[in-house]
Biopython code that builds the backbone (N, CA, C, O; Angstrom):
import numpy as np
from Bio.PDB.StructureBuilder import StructureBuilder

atoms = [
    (1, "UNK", "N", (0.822, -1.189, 0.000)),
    (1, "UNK", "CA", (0.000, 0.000, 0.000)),
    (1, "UNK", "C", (0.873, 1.263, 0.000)),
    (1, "UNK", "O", (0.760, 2.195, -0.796)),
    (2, "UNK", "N", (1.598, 1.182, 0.819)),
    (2, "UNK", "CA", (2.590, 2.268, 1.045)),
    (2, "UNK", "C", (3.961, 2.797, -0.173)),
    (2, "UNK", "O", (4.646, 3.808, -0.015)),
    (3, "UNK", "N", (4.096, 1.770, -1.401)),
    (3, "UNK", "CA", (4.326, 1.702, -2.576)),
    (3, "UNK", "C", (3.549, 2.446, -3.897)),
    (3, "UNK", "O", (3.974, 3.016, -4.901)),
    (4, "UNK", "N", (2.503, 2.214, -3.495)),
    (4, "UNK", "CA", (1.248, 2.029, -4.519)),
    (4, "UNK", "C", (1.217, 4.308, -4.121)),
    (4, "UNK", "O", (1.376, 5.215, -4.937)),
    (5, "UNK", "N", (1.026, 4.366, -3.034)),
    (5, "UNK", "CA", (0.539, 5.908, -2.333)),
    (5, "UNK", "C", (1.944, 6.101, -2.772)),
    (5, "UNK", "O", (1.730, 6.393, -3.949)),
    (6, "UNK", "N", (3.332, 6.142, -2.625)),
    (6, "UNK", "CA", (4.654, 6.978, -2.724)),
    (6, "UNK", "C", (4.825, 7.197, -4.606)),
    (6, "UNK", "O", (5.461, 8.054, -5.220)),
    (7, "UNK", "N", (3.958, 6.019, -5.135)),
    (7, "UNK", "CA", (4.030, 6.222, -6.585)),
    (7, "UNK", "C", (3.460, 6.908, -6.904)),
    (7, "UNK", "O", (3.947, 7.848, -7.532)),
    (8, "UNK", "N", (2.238, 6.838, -6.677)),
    (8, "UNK", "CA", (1.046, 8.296, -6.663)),
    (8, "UNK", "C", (1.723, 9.577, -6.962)),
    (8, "UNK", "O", (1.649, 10.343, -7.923)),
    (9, "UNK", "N", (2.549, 9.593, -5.633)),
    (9, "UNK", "CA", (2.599, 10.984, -5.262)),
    (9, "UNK", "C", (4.005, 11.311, -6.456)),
    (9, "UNK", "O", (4.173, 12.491, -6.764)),
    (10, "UNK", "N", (4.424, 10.841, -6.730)),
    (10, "UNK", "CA", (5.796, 10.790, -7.412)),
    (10, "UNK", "C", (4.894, 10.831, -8.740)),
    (10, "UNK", "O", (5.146, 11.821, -9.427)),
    (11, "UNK", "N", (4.186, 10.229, -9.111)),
    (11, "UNK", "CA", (3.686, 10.499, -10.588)),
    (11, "UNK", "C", (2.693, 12.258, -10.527)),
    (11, "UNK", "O", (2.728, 13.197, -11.321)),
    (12, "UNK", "N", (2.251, 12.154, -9.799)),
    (12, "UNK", "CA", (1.511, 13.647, -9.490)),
    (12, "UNK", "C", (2.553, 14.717, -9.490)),
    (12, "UNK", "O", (2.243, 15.636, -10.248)),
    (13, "UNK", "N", (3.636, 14.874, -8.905)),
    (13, "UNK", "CA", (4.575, 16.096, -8.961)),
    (13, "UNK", "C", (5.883, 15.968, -10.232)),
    (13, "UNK", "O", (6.798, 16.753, -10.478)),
    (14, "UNK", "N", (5.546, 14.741, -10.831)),
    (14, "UNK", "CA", (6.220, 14.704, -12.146)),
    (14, "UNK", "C", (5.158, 15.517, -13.177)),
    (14, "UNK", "O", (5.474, 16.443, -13.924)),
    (15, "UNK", "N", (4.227, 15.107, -13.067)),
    (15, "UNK", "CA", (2.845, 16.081, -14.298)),
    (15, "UNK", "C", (2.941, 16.852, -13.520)),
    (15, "UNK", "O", (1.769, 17.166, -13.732)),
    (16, "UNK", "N", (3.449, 18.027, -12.178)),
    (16, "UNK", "CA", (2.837, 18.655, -12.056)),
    (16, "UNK", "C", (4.340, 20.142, -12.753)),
    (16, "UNK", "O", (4.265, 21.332, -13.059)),
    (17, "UNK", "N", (5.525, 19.068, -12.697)),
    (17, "UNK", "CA", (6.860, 20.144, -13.081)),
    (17, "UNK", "C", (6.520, 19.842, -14.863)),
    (17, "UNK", "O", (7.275, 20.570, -15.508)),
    (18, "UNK", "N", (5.912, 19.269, -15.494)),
    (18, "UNK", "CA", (5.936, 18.986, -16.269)),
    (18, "UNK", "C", (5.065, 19.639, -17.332)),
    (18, "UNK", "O", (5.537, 19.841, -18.451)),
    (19, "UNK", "N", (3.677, 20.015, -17.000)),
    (19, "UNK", "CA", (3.048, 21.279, -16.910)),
    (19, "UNK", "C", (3.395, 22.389, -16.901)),
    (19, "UNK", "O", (2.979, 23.125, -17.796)),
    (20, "UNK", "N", (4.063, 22.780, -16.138)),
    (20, "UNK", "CA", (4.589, 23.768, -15.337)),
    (20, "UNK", "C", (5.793, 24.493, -16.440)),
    (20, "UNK", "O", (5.946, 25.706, -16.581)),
    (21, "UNK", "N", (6.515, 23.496, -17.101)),
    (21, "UNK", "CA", (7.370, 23.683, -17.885)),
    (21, "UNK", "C", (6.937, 24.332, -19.594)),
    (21, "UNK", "O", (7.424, 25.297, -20.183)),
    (22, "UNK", "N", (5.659, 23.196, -20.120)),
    (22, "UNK", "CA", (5.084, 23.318, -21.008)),
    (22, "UNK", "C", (4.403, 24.610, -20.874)),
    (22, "UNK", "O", (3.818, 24.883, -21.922)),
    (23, "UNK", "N", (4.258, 25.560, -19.908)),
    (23, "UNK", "CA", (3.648, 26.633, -20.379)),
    (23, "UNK", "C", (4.364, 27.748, -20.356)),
    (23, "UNK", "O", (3.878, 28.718, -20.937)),
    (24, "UNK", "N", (5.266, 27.849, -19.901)),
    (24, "UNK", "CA", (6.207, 28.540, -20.357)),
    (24, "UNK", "C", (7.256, 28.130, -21.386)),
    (24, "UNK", "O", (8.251, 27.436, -21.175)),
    (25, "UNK", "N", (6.826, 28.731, -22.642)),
    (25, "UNK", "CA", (7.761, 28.919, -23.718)),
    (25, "UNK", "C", (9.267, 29.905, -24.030)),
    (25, "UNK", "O", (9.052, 31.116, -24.093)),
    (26, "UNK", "N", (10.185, 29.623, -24.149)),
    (26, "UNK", "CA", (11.188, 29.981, -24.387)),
    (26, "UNK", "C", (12.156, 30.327, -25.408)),
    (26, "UNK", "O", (12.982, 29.428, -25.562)),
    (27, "UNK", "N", (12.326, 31.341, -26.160)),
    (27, "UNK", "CA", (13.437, 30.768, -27.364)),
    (27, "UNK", "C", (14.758, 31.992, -27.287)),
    (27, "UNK", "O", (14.988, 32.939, -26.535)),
    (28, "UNK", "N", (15.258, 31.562, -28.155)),
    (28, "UNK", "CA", (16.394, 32.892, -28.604)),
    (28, "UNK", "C", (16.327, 33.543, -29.555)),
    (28, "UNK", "O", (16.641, 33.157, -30.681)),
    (29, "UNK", "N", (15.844, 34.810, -29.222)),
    (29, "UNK", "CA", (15.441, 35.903, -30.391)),
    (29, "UNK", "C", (16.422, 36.592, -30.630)),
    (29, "UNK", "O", (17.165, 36.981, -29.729)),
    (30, "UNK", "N", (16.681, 36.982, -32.375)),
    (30, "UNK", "CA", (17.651, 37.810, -32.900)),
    (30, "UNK", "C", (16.811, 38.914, -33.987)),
    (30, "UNK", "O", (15.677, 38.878, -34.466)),
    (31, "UNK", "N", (17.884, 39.839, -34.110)),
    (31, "UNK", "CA", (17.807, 40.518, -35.039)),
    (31, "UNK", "C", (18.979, 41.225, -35.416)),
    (31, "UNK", "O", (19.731, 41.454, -34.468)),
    (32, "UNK", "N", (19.385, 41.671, -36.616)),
    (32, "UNK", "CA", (20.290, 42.002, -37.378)),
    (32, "UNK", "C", (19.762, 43.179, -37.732)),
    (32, "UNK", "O", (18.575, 43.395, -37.976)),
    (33, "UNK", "N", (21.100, 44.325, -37.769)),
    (33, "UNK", "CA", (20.948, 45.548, -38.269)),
    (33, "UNK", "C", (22.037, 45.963, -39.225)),
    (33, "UNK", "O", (22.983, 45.191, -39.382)),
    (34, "UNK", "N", (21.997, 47.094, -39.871)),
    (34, "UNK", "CA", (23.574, 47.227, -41.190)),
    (34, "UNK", "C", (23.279, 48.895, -40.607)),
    (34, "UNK", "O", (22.259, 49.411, -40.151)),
    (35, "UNK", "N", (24.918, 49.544, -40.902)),
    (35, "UNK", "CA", (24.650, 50.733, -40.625)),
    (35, "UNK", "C", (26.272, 51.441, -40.743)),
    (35, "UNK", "O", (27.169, 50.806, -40.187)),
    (36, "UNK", "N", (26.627, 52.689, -41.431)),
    (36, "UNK", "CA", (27.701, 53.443, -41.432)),
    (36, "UNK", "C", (28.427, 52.738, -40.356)),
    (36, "UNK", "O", (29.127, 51.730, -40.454)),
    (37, "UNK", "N", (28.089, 53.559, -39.136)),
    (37, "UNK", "CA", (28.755, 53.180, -37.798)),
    (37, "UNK", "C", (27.762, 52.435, -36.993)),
    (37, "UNK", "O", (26.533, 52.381, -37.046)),
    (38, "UNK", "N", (29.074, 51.603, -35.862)),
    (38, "UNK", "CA", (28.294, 50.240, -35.339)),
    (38, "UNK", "C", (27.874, 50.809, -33.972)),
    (38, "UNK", "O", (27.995, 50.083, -32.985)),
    (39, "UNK", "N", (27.357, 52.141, -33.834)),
    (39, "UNK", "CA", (26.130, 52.339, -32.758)),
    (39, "UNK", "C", (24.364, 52.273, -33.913)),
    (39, "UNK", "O", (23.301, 51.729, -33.611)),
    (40, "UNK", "N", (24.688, 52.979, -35.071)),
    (40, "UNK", "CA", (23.655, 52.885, -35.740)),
    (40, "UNK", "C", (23.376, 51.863, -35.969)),
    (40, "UNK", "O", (22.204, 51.600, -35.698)),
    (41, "UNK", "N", (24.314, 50.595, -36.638)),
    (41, "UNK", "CA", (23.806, 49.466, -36.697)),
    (41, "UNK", "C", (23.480, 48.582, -35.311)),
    (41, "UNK", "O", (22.832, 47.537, -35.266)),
    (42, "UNK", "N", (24.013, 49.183, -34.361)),
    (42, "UNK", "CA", (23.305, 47.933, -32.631)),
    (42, "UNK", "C", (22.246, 48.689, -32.907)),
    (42, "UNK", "O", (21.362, 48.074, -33.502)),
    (43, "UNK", "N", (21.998, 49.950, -32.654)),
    (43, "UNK", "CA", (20.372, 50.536, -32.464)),
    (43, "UNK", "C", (19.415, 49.954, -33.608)),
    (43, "UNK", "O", (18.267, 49.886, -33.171)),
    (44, "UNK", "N", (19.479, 49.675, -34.447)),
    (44, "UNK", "CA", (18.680, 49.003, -35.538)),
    (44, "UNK", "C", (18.901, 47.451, -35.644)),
    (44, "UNK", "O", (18.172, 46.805, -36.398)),
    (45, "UNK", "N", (19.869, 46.844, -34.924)),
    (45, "UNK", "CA", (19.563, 45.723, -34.321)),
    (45, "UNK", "C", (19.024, 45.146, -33.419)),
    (45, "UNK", "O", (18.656, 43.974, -33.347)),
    (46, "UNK", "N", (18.946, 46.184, -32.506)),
    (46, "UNK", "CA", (17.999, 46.160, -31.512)),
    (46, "UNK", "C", (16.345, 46.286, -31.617)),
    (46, "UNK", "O", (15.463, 45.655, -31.034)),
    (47, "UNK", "N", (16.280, 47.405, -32.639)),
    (47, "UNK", "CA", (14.635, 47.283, -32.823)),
    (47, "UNK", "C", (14.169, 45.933, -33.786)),
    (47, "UNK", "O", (13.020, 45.493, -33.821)),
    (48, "UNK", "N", (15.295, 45.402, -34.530)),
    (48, "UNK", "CA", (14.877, 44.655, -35.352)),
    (48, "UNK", "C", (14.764, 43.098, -34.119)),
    (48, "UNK", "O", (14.103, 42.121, -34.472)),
    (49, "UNK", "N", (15.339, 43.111, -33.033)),
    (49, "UNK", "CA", (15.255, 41.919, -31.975)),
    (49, "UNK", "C", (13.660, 42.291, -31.358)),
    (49, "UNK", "O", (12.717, 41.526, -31.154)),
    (50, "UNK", "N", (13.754, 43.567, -31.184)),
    (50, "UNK", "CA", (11.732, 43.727, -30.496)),
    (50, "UNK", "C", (11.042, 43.645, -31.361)),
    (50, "UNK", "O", (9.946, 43.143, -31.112)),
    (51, "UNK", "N", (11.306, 44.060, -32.709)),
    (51, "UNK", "CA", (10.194, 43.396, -33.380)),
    (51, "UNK", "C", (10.053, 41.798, -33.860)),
    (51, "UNK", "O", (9.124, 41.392, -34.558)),
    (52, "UNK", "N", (11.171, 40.946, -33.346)),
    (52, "UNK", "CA", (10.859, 39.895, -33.638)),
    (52, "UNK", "C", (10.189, 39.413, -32.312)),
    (52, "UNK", "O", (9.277, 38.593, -32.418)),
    (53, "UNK", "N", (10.508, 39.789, -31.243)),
    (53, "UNK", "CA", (10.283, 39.238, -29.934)),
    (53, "UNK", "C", (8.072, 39.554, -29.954)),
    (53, "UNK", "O", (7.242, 38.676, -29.716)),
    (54, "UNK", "N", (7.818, 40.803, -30.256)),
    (54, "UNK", "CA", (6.623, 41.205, -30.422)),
    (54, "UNK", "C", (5.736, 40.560, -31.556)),
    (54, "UNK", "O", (4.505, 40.567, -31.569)),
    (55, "UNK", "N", (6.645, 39.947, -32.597)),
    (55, "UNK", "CA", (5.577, 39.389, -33.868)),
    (55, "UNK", "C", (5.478, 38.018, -33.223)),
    (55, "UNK", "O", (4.454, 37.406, -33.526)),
    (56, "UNK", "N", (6.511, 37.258, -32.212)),
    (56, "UNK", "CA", (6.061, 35.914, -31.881)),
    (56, "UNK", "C", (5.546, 35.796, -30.971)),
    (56, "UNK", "O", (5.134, 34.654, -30.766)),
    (57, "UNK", "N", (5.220, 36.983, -29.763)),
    (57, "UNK", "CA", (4.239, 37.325, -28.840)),
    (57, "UNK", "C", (4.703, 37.087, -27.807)),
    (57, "UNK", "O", (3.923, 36.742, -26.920)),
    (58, "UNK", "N", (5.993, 37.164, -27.539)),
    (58, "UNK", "CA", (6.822, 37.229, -26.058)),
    (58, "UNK", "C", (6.874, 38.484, -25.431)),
    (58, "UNK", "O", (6.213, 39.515, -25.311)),
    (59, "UNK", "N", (8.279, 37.804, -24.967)),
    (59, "UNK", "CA", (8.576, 39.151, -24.096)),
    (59, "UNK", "C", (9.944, 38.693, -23.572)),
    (59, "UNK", "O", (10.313, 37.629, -23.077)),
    (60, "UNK", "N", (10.663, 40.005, -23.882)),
    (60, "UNK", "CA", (12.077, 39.687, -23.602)),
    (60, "UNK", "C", (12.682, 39.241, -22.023)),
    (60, "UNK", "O", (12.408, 39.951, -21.056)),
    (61, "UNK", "N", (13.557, 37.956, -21.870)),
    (61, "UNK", "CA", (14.099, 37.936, -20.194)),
    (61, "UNK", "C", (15.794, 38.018, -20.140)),
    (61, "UNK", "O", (16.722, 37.211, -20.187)),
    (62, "UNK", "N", (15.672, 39.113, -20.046)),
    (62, "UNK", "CA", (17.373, 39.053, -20.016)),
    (62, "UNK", "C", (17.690, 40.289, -20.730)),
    (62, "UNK", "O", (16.829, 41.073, -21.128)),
    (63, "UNK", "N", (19.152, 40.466, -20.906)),
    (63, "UNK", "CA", (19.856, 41.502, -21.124)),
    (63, "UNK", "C", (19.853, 40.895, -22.936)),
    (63, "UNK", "O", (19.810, 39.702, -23.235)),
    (64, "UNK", "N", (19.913, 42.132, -24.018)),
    (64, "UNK", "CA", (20.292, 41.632, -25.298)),
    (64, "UNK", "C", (21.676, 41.549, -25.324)),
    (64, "UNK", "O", (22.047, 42.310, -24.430)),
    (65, "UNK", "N", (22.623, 41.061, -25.839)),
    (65, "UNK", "CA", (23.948, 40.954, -26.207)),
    (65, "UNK", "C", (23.483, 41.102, -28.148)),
    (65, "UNK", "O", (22.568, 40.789, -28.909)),
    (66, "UNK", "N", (24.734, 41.739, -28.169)),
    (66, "UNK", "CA", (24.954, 42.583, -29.800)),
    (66, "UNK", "C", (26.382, 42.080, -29.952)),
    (66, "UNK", "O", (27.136, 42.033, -28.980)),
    (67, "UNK", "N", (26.690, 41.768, -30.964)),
    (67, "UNK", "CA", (27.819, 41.625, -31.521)),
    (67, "UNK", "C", (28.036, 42.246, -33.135)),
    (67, "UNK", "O", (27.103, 42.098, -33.924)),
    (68, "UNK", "N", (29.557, 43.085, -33.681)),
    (68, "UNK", "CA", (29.330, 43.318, -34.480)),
    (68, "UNK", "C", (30.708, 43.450, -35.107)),
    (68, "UNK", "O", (31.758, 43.351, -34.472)),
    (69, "UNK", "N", (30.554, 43.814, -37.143)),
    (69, "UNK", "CA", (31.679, 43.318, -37.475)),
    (69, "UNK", "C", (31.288, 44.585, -38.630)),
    (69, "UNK", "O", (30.289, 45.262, -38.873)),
    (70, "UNK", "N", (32.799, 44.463, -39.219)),
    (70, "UNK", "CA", (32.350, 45.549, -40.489)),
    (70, "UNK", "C", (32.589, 45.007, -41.810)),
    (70, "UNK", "O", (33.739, 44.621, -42.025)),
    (71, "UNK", "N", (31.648, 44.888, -42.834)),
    (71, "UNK", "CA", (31.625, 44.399, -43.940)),
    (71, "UNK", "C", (31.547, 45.358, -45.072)),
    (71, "UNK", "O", (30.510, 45.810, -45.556)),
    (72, "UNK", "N", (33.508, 45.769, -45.657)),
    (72, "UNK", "CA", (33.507, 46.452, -47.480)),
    (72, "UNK", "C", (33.285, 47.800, -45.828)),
    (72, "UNK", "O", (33.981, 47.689, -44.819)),
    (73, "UNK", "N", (32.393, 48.705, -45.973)),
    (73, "UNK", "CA", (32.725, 50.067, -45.504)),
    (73, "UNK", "C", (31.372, 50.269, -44.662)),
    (73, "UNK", "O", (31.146, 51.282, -43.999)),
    (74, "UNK", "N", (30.443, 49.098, -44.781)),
    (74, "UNK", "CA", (29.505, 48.694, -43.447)),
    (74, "UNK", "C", (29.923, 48.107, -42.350)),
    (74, "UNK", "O", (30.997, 47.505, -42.338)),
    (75, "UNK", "N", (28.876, 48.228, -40.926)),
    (75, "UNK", "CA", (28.759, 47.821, -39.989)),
    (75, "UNK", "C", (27.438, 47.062, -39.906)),
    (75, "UNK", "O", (26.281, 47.471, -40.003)),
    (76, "UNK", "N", (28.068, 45.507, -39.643)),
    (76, "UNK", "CA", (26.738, 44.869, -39.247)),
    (76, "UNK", "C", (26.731, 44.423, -38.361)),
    (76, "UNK", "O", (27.794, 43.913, -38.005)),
    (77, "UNK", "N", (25.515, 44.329, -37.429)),
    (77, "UNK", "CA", (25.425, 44.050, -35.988)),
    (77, "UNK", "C", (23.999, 43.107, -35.660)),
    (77, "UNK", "O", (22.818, 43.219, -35.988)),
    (78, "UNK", "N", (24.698, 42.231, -34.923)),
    (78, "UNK", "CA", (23.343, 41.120, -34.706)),
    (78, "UNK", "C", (22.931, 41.122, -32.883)),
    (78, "UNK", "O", (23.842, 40.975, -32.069)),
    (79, "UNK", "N", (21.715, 41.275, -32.503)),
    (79, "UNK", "CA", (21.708, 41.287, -30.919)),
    (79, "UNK", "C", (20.683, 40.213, -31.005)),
    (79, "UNK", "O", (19.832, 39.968, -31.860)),
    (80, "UNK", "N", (21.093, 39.472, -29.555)),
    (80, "UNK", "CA", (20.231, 38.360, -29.058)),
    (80, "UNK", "C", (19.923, 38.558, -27.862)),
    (80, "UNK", "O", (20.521, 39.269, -27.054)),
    (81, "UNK", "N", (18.804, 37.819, -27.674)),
    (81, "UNK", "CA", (18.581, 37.304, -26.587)),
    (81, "UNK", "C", (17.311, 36.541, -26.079)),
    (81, "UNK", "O", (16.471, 36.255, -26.932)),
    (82, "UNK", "N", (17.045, 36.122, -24.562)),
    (82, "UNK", "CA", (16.221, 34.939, -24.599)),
    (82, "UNK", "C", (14.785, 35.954, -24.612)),
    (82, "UNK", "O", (14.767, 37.171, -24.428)),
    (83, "UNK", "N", (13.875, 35.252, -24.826)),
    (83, "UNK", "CA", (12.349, 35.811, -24.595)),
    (83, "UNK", "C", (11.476, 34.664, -24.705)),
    (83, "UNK", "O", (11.545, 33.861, -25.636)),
    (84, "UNK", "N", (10.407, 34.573, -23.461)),
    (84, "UNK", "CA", (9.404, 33.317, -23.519)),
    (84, "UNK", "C", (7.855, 34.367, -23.454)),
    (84, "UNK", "O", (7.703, 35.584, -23.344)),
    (85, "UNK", "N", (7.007, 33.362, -23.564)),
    (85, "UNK", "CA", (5.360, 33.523, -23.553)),
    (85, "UNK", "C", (4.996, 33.270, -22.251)),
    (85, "UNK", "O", (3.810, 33.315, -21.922)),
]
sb = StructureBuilder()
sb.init_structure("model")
sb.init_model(0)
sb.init_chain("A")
sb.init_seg("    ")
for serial, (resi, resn, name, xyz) in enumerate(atoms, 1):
    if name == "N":
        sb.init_residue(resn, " ", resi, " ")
    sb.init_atom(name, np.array(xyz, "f"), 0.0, 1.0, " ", f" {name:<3s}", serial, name[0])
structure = sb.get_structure()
């Protein structure tokens, strides 16, 4: 009996983290920007990361990180970061 009740309870708080998980969605959102200089291109990488974060209906958790490089006599710059539902 005392098997049968400890399984119970062990199957109940497995569906219950398990649930729990499934509703919160998670991904890694980017966006890419091009620009003379690489403040113009983070700032337009940046709006181009909220508008991806807003068309898939999140919401950003965390700090964005930008990284950027210069391509011929552009600056291109890509920022990420996480955002769930």
């Amino acid at each position: 009996m005392r098997t049968v009740v400890c399984g119970a309870l062990a199957a109940i708080a497995i569906a219950g983290f398990t649930t729990a998980a499934e509703a919160k969605k998670c991904i890694k959102a980017s966006g890419e920007g091009t620009g003379v200089t690489h403040e113009l291109a983070t700032e337009l990488a940046k709006v181009a990361l909220n508008n991806s974060i807003t068309s898939w209906g999140g919401k950003a958790a965390g700090k964005a990180s930008t990284s950027c490089k210069y391509e011929l006599v552009l600056s291109v710059c890509k920022a990420q970061s996480r955002a769930c539902k």
